[in-house]
MARTIDREN-922312 format. One record per residue (C-alpha): residue number from 1; residue in one letter; x, y, z. Coordinates in Angstrom, 3 decimals. Layout:
<lumbas>
{lumba NUM, A, {X, Y, Z}};
...
</lumbas>
This chain:
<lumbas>
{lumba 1, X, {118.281, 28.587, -38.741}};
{lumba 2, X, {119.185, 29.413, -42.114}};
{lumba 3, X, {121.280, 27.454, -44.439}};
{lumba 4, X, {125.161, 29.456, -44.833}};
{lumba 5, X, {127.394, 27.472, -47.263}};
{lumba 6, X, {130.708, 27.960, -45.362}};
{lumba 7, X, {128.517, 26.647, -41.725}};
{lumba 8, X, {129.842, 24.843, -38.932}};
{lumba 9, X, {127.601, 21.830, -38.964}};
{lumba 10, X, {125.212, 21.507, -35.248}};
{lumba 11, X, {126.237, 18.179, -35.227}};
{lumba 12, X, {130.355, 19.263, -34.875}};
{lumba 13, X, {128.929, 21.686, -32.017}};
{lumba 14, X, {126.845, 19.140, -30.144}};
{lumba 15, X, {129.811, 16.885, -30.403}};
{lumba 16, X, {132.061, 19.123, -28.846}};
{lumba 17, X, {129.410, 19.694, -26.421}};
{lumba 18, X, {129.434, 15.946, -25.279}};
{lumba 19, X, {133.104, 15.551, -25.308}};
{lumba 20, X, {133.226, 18.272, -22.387}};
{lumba 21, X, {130.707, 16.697, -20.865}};
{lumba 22, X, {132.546, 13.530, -20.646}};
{lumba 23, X, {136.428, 14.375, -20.976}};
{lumba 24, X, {136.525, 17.792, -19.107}};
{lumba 25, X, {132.822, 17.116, -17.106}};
{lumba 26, X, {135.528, 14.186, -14.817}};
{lumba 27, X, {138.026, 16.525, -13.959}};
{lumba 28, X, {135.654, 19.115, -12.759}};
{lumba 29, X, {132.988, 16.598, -10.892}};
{lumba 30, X, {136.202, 15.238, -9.867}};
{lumba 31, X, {135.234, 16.744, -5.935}};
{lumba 32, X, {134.294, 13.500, -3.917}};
{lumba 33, X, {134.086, 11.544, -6.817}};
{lumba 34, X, {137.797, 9.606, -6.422}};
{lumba 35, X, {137.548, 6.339, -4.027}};
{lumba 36, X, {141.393, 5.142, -4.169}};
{lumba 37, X, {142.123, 4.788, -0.008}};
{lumba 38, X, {145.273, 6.690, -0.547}};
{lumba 39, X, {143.540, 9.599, -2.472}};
{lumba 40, X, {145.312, 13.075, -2.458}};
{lumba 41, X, {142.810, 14.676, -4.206}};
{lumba 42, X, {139.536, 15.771, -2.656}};
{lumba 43, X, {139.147, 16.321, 1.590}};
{lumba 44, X, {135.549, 17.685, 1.430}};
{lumba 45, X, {133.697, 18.322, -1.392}};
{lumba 46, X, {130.787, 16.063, -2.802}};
{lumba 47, X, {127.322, 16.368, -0.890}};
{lumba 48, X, {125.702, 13.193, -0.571}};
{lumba 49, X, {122.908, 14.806, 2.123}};
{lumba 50, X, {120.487, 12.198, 3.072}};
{lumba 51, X, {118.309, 15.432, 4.454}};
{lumba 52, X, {115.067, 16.078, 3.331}};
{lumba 53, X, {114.596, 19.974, 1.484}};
{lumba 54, X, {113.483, 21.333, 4.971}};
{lumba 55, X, {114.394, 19.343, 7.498}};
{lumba 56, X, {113.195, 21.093, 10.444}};
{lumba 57, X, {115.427, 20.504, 14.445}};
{lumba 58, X, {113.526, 21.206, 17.504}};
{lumba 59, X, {115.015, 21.703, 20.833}};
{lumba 60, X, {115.276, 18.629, 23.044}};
{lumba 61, X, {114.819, 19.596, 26.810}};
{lumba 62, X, {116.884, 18.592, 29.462}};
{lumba 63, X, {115.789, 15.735, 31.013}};
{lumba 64, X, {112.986, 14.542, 28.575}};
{lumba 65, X, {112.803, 11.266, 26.537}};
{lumba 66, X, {113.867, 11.682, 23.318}};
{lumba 67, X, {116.735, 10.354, 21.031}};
{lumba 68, X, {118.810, 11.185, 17.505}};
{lumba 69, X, {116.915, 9.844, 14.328}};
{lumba 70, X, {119.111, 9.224, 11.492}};
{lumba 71, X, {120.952, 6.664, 9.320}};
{lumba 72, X, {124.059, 6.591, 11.695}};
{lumba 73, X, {127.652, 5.592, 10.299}};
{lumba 74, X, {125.919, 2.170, 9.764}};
{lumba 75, X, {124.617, -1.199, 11.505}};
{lumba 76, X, {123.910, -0.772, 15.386}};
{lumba 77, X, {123.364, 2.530, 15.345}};
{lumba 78, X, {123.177, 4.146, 19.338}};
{lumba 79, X, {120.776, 6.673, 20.934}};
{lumba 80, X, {121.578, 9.665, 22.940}};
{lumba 81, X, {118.921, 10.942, 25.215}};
{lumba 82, X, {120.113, 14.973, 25.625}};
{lumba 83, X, {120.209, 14.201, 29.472}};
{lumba 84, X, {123.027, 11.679, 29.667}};
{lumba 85, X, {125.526, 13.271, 32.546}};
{lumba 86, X, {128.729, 14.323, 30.827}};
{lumba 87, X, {130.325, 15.545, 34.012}};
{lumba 88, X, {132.466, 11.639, 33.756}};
{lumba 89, X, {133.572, 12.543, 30.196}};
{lumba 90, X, {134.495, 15.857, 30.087}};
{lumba 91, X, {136.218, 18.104, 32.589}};
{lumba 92, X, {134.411, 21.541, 33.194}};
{lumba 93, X, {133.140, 23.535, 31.400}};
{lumba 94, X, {132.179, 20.765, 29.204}};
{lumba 95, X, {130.665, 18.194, 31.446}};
{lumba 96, X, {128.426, 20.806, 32.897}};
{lumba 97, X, {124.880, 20.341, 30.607}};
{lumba 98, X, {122.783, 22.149, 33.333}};
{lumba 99, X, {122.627, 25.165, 31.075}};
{lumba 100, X, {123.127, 24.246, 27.773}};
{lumba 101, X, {120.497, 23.830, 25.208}};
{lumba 102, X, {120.765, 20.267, 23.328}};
{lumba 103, X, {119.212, 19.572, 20.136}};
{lumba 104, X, {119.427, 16.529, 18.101}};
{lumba 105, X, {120.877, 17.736, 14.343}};
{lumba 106, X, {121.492, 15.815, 11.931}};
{lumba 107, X, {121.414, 11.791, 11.378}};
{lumba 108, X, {122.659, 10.780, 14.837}};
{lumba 109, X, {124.409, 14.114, 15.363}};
{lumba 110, X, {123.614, 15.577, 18.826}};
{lumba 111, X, {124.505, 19.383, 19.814}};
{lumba 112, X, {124.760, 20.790, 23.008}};
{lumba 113, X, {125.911, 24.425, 23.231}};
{lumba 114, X, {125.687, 27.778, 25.316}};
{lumba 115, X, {126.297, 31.439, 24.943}};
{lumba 116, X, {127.643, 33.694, 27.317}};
{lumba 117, X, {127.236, 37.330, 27.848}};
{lumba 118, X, {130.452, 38.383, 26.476}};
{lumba 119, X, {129.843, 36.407, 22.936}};
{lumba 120, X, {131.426, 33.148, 24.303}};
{lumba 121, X, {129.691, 29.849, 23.332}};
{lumba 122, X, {130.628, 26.403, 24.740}};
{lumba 123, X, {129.765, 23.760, 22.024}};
{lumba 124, X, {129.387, 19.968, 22.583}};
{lumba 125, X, {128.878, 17.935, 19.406}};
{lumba 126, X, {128.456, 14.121, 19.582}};
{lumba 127, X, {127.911, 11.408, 17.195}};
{lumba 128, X, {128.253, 7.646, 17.283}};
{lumba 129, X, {131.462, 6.519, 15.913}};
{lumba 130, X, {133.324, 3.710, 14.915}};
{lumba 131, X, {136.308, 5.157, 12.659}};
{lumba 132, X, {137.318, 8.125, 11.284}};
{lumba 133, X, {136.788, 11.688, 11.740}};
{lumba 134, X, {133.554, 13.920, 12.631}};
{lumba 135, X, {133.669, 18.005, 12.442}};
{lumba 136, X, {131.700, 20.928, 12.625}};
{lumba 137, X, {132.583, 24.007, 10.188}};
{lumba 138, X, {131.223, 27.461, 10.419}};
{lumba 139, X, {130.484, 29.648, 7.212}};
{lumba 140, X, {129.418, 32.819, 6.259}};
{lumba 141, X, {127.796, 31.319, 2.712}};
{lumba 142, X, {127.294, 27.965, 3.386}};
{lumba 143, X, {129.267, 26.482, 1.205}};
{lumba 144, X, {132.230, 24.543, 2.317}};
{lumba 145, X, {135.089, 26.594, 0.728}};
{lumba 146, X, {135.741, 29.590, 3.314}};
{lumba 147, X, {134.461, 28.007, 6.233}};
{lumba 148, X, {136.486, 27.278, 9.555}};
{lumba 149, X, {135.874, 23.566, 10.566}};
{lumba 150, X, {136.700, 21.967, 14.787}};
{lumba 151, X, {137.141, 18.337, 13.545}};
{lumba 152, X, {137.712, 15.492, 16.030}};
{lumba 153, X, {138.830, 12.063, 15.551}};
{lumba 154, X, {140.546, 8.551, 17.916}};
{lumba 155, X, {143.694, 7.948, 15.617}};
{lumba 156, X, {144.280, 3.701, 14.673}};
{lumba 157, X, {146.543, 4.107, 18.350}};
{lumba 158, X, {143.591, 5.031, 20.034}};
{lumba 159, X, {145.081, 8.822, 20.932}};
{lumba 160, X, {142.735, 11.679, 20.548}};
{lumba 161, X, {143.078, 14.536, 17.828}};
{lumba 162, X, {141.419, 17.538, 17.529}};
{lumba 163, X, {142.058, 20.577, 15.135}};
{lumba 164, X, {140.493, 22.969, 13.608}};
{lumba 165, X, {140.609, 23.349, 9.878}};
{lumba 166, X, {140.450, 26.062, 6.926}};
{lumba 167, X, {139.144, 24.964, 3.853}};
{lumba 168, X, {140.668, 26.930, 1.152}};
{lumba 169, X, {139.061, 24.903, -1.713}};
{lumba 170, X, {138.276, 21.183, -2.472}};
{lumba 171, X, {141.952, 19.503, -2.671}};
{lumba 172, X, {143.094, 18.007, 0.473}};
{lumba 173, X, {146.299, 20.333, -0.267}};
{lumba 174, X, {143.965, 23.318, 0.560}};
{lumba 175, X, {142.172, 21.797, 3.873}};
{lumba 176, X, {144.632, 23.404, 6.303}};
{lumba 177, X, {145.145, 22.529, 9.938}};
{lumba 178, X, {145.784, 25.000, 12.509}};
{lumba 179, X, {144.111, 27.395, 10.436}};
{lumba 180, X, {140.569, 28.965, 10.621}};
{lumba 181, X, {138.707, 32.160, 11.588}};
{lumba 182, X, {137.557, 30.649, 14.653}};
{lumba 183, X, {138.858, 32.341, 17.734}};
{lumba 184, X, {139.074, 29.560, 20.343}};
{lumba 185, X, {139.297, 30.514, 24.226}};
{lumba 186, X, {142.955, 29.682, 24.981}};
{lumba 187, X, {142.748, 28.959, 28.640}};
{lumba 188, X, {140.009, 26.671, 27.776}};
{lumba 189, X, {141.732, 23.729, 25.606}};
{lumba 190, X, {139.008, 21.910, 22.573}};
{lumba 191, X, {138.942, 18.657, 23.564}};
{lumba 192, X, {137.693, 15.540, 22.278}};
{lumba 193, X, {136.132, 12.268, 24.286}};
{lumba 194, X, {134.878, 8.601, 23.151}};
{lumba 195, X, {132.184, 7.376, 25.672}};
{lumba 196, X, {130.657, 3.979, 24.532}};
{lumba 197, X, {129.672, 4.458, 20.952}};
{lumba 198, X, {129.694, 8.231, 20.998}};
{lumba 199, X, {132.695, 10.709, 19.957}};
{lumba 200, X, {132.324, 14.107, 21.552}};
{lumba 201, X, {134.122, 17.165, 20.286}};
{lumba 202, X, {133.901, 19.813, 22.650}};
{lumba 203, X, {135.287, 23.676, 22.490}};
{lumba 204, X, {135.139, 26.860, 23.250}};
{lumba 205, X, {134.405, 30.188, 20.700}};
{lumba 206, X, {134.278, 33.846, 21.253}};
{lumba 207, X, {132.160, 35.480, 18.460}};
{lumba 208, X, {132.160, 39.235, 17.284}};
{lumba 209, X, {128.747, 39.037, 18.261}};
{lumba 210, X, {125.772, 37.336, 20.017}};
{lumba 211, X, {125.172, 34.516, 17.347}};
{lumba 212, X, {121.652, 33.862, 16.170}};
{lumba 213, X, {120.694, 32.388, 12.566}};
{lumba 214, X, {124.004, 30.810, 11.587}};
{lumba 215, X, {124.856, 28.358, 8.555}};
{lumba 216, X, {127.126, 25.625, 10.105}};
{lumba 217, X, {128.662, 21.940, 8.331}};
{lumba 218, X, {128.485, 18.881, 9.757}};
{lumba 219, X, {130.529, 16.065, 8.183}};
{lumba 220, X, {131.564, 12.767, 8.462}};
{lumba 221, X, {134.665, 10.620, 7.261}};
{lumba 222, X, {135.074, 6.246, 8.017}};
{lumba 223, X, {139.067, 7.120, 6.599}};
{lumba 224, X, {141.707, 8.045, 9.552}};
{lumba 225, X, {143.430, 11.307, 8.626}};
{lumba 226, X, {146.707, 10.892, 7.672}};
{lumba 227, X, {149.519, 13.315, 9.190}};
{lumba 228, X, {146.794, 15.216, 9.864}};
{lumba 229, X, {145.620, 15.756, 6.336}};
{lumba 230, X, {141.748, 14.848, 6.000}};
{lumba 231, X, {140.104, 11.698, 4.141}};
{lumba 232, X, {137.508, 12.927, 1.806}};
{lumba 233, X, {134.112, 12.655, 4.207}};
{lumba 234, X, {131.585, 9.456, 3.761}};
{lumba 235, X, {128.212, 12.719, 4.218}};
{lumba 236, X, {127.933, 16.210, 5.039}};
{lumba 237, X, {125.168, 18.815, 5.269}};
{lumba 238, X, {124.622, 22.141, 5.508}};
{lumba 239, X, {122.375, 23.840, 7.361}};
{lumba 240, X, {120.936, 27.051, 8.841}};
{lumba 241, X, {120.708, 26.889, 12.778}};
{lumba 242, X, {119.485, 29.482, 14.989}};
{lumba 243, X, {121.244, 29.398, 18.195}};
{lumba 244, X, {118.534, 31.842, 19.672}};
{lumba 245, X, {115.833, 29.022, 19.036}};
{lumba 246, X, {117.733, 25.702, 18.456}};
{lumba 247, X, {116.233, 25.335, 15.412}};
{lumba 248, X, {117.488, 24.627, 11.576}};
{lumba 249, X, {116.636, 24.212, 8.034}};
{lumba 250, X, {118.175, 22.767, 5.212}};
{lumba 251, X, {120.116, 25.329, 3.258}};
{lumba 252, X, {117.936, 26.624, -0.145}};
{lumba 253, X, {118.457, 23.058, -0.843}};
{lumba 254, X, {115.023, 23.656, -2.771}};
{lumba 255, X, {116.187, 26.266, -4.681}};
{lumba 256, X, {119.354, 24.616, -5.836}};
{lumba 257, X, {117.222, 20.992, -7.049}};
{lumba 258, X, {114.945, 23.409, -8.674}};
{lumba 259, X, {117.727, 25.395, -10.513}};
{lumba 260, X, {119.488, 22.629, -11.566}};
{lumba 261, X, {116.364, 20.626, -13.000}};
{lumba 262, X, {115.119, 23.995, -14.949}};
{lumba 263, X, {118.626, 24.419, -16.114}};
{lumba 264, X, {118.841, 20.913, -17.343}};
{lumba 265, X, {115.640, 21.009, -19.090}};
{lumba 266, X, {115.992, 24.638, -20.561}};
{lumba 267, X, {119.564, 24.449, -21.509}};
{lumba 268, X, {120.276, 20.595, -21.945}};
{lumba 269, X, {117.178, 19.213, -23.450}};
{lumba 270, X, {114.713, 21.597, -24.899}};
{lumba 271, X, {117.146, 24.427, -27.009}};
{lumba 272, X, {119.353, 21.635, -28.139}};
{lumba 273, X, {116.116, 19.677, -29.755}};
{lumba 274, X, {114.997, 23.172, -31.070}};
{lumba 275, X, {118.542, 23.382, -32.996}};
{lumba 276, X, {118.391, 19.842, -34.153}};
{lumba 277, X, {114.607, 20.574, -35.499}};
{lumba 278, X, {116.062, 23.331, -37.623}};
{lumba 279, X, {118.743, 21.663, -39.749}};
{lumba 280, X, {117.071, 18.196, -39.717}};
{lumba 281, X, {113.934, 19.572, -40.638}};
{lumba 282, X, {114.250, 21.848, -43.628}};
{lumba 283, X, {112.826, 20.004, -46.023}};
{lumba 284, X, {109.644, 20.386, -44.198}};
{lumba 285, X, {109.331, 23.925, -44.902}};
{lumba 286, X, {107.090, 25.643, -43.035}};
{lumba 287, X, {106.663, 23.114, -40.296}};
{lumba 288, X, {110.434, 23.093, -39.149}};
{lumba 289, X, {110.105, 26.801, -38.545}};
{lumba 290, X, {107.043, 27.038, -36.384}};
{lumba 291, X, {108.564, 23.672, -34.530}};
{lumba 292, X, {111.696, 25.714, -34.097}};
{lumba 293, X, {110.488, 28.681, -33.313}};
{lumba 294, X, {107.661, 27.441, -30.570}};
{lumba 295, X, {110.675, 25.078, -29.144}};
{lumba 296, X, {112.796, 27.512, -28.596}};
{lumba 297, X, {110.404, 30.097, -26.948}};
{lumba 298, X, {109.412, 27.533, -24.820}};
{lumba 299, X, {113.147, 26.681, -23.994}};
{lumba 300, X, {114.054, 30.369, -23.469}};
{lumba 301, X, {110.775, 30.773, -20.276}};
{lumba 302, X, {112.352, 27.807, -18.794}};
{lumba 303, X, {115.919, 28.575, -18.935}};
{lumba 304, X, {115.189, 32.355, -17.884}};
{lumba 305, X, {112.957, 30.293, -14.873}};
{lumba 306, X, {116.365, 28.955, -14.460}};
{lumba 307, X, {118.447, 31.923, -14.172}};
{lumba 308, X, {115.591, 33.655, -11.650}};
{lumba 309, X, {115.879, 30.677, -9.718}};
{lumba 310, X, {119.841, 30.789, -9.399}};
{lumba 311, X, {119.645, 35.010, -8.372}};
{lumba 312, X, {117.655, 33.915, -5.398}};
{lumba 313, X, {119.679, 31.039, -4.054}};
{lumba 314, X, {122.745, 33.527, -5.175}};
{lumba 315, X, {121.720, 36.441, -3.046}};
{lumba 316, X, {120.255, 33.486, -0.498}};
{lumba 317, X, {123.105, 31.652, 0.613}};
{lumba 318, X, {125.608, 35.044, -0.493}};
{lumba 319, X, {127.657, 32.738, -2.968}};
{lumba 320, X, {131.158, 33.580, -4.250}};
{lumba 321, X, {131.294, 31.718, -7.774}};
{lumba 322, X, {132.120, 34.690, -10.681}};
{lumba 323, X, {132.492, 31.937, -13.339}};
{lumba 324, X, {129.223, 30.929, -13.378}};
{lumba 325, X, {127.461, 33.789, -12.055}};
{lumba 326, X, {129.292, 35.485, -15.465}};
{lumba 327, X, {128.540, 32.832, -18.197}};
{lumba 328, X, {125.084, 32.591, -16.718}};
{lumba 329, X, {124.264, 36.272, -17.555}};
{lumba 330, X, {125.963, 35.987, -20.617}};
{lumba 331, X, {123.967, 32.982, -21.553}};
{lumba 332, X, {121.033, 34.958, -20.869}};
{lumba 333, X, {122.359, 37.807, -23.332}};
{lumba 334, X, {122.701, 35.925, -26.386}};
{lumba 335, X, {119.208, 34.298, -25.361}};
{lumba 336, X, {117.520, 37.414, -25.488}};
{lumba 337, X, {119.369, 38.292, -28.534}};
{lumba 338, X, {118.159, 35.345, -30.311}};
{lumba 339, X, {114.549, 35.899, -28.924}};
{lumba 340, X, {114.920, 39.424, -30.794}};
{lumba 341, X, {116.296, 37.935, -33.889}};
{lumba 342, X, {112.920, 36.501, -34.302}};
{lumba 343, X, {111.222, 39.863, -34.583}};
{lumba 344, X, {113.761, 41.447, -36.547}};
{lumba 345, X, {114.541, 38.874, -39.275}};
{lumba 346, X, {114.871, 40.386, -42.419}};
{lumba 347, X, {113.409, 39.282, -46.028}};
{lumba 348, X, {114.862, 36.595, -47.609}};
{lumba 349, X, {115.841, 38.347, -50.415}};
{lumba 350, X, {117.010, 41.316, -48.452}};
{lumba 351, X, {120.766, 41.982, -48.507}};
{lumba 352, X, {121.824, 42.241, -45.306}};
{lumba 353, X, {119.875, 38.574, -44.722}};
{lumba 354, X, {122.838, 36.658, -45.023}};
{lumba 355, X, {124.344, 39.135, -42.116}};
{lumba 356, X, {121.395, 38.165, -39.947}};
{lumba 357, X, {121.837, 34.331, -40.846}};
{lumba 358, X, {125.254, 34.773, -39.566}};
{lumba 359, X, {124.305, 36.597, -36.404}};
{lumba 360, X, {121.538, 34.411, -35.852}};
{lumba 361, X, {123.642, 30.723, -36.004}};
{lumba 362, X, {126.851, 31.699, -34.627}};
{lumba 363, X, {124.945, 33.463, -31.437}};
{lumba 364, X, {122.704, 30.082, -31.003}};
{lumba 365, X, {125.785, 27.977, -31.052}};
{lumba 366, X, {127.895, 29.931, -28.165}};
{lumba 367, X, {124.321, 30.172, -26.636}};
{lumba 368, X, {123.752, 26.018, -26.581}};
{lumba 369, X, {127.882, 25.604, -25.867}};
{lumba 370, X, {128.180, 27.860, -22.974}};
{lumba 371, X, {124.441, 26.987, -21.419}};
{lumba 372, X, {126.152, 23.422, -21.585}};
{lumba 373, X, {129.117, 24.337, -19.469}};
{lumba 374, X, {127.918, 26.157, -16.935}};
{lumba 375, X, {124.917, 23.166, -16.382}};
{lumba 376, X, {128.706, 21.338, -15.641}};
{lumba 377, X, {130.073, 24.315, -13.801}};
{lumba 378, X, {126.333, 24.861, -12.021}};
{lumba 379, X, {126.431, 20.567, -11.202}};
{lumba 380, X, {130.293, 20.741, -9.924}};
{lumba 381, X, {130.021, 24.299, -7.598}};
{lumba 382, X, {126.958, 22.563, -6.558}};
{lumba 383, X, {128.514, 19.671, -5.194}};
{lumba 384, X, {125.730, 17.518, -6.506}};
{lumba 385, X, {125.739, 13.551, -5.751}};
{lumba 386, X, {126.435, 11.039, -9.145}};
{lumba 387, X, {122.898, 10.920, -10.044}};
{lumba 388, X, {123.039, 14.130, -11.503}};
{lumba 389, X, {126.347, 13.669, -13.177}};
{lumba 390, X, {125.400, 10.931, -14.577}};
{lumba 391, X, {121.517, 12.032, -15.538}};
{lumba 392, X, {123.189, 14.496, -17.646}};
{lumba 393, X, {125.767, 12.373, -18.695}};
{lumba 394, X, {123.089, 10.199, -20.082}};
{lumba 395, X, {121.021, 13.079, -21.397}};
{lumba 396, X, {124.311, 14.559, -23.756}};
{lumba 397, X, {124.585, 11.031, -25.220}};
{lumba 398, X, {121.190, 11.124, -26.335}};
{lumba 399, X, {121.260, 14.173, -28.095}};
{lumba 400, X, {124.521, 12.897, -29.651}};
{lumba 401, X, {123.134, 9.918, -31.118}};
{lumba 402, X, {119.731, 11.399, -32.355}};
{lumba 403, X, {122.487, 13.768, -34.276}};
{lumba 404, X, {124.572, 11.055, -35.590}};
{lumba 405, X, {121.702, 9.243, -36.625}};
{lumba 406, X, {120.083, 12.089, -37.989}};
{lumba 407, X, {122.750, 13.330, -39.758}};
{lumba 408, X, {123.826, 10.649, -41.513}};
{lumba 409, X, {120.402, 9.758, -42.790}};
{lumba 410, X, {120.422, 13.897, -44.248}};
{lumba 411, X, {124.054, 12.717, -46.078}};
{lumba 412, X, {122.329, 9.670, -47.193}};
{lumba 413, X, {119.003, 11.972, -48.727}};
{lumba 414, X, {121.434, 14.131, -50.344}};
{lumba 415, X, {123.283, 11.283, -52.116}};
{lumba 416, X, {119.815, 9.809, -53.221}};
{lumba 417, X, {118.874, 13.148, -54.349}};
{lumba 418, X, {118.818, 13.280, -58.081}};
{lumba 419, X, {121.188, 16.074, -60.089}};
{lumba 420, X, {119.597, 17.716, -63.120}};
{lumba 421, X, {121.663, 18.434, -66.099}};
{lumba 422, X, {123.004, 21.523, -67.269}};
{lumba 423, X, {120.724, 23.504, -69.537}};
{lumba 424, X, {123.590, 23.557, -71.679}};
{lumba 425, X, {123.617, 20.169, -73.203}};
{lumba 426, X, {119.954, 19.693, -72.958}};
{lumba 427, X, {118.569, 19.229, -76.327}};
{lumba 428, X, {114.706, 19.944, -77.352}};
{lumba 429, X, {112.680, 16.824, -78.539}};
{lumba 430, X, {111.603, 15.980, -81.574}};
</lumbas>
């Protein structure tokens, strides 16, 4: 970048850059990230998956030998073979497993359901359980905010709850009970059952429509609900299930790791050090310019990777999140525009170079600033687990100590640097 006299100095922006990484970056990572027992602030909203990136479910038939895998709710974890008789536990239609299709799901997660003719579908989901609350949410995105959620719990009396739940958005002030777009058979009461170590939530649906490939939520909480208002869960997943196969896969949780790494690397590592390169390393004219310019192609591929990456999972999972869907395209803009400021750079001693120099720095700068906030907008809508909060964390502070560092040794070379005197009082030796 060329040198302006009246310039904001990269180091001021990649300061401000950390500070909303660390002092706004809280308040929006904030989902799931509170841990005070009396919390107010999140219900659902942090993913701490223990699922592999395809995790593929296979039907369980009744009557074989076969059990839920998983990590459990903890220490003594129980198996549930699909055939155990349920006919003790629940009254009809819910006891009756004869034709229902049972497929173990997720950690030791166990669902047994059945559609009818007329779009009706009998669901039966079990899980061992010690305290808490378990649910199942339907969505039409996969994402948590917008779905409609049967959740299930024993309260501390030992009475049974269940509800069903709308989640309006990540606050426990906008997971509402009694609310939801599922239509549940009203002559046919939800009801929920503890048998031994297992908790089974069991319900009846009527559907527009014969359902087959479906994204559902399954979640888990160790916290009681209080006056009904949910405890922010302990894990959840999300999944794709086909209820025409019994089968499910993780959902795009590929494509999300792999946006968020290319991201990270393209936006928060590569074009920042590209930057840095050009007003640390002017005095080693003509190297700083190929350095910057090679960097910065470089980090352009990978963050435009990125941004290919994030229209798939977008049009994938059918996501609702304008803010970063708009700063990502305009990110993308100003990239291009700075790729074409390259080819279009104007002599130095050309007069309308100073109007490219301007052009060129302030464009970079909103370019670096907002690729920075929507890698924290792209980590919170992503409801990614700590490590990546604090990876990139950890990665800002970096950057901000190679410019401290680096800028105060360029103050330092300056001060060093020795004046010559005006021609003006120079006199001519003898």
């Amino acid at each position: 970048m060329a040198d302006l006299g009246f310039r904001v100095s990269l180091s001021w922006v990649l300061i401000g850059l950390c500070i909303l990484g660390f002092f706004f970056g809280p308040k929006v990572f904030a989902a799931g990230a509170e841990k005070d027992e009396g919390d107010n602030h999140k219900a659902l909203g942090k993913d701490n998956s223990t699922q592999k990136d395809y995790d593929q479910v296979r039907p369980q038939p009744q009557g074989a030998s076969g059990s839920v895998s998983g990590t459990g709710y903890g220490e003594g974890q129980r198996f549930e073979l699909c055939d155990t008789d349920l006919s003790a536990v629940l009254a009809p239609p819910y006891g009756n497993i004869s034709k229902m299709i049972c497929t173990p799901i997720w950690n030791t997660f166990l669902l047994r359901y059945f559609q009818r003719e007329d779009h009706v579908m009998t669901i039966v989901l079990s899980a061992v359980y010690t305290t808490g609350w378990v649910g199942i949410g339907f969505s039409n995105s996969g994402m948590m905010v917008g779905s409609s959620c049967m959740v299930g719990w024993f309260n501390k009396k030992g009475h049974p709850r269940i509800k069903q739940y709308y989640l309006e958005g990540y606050h426990s002030s906008q997971v509402i009970p009694d609310k939801g777009k599922l239509e549940l058979v009203k002559h046919v009461p939800p009801v929920v059952a503890l048998h031994g170590a297992m908790i089974y939530l069991a319900f009846q649906v009527k559907f527009p429509a014969r359902l087959s490939r479906q994204p559902i939520i399954l979640a888990f909480g160790s916290r009681y609900p209080n006056l009904y208002h949910l405890k922010r869960h302990d894990d959840k997943t999300a999944l794709w299930f086909d209820f025409s196969q019994a089968s499910a896969v993780n959902i795009a949780s590929t494509d999300k790791r792999d946006h968020g790494i290319l991201a990270i690397i393209g936006w928060g590592l590569i074009l920042p050090v590209g930057a840095i390169v050009a007003r640390y390393l002017r005095h080693k004219d003509p190297l700083w310019f190929y350095l910057h310019a090679g960097i910065q192609l470089v980090g352009f591929i990978i963050g435009l990777a990125a941004v290919l990456v994030g229209i798939q999972l977008y049009n994938r999972i059918d996501a609702d999140i304008p803010a970063h869907k708009g700063i990502g395209i305009f990110v993308l803009v100003l990239s291009i525009l700075q790729v074409l400021a390259f080819f279009l750079r104007p002599n130095k001693d050309s007069k309308i170079r100073i109007y490219w120099n301007w052009y060129h720095h302030w464009s970079g700068r909103m370019a670096l600033f907002f690729g920075a906030l929507n890698v924290v907008l792209g980590i919170h809508y992503g409801e990614a687990k700590n490590d990546w909060k604090i990876g990139y964390g950890f990665l800002v502070g970096i950057i901000l100590v190679a410019v401290i560092v680096l800028e105060a040794l360029a103050c330092l070379r300056r001060s060093r640097k020795p004046s010559l005197p005006s021609s003006s009082f120079q006199m001519n030796p003898i």
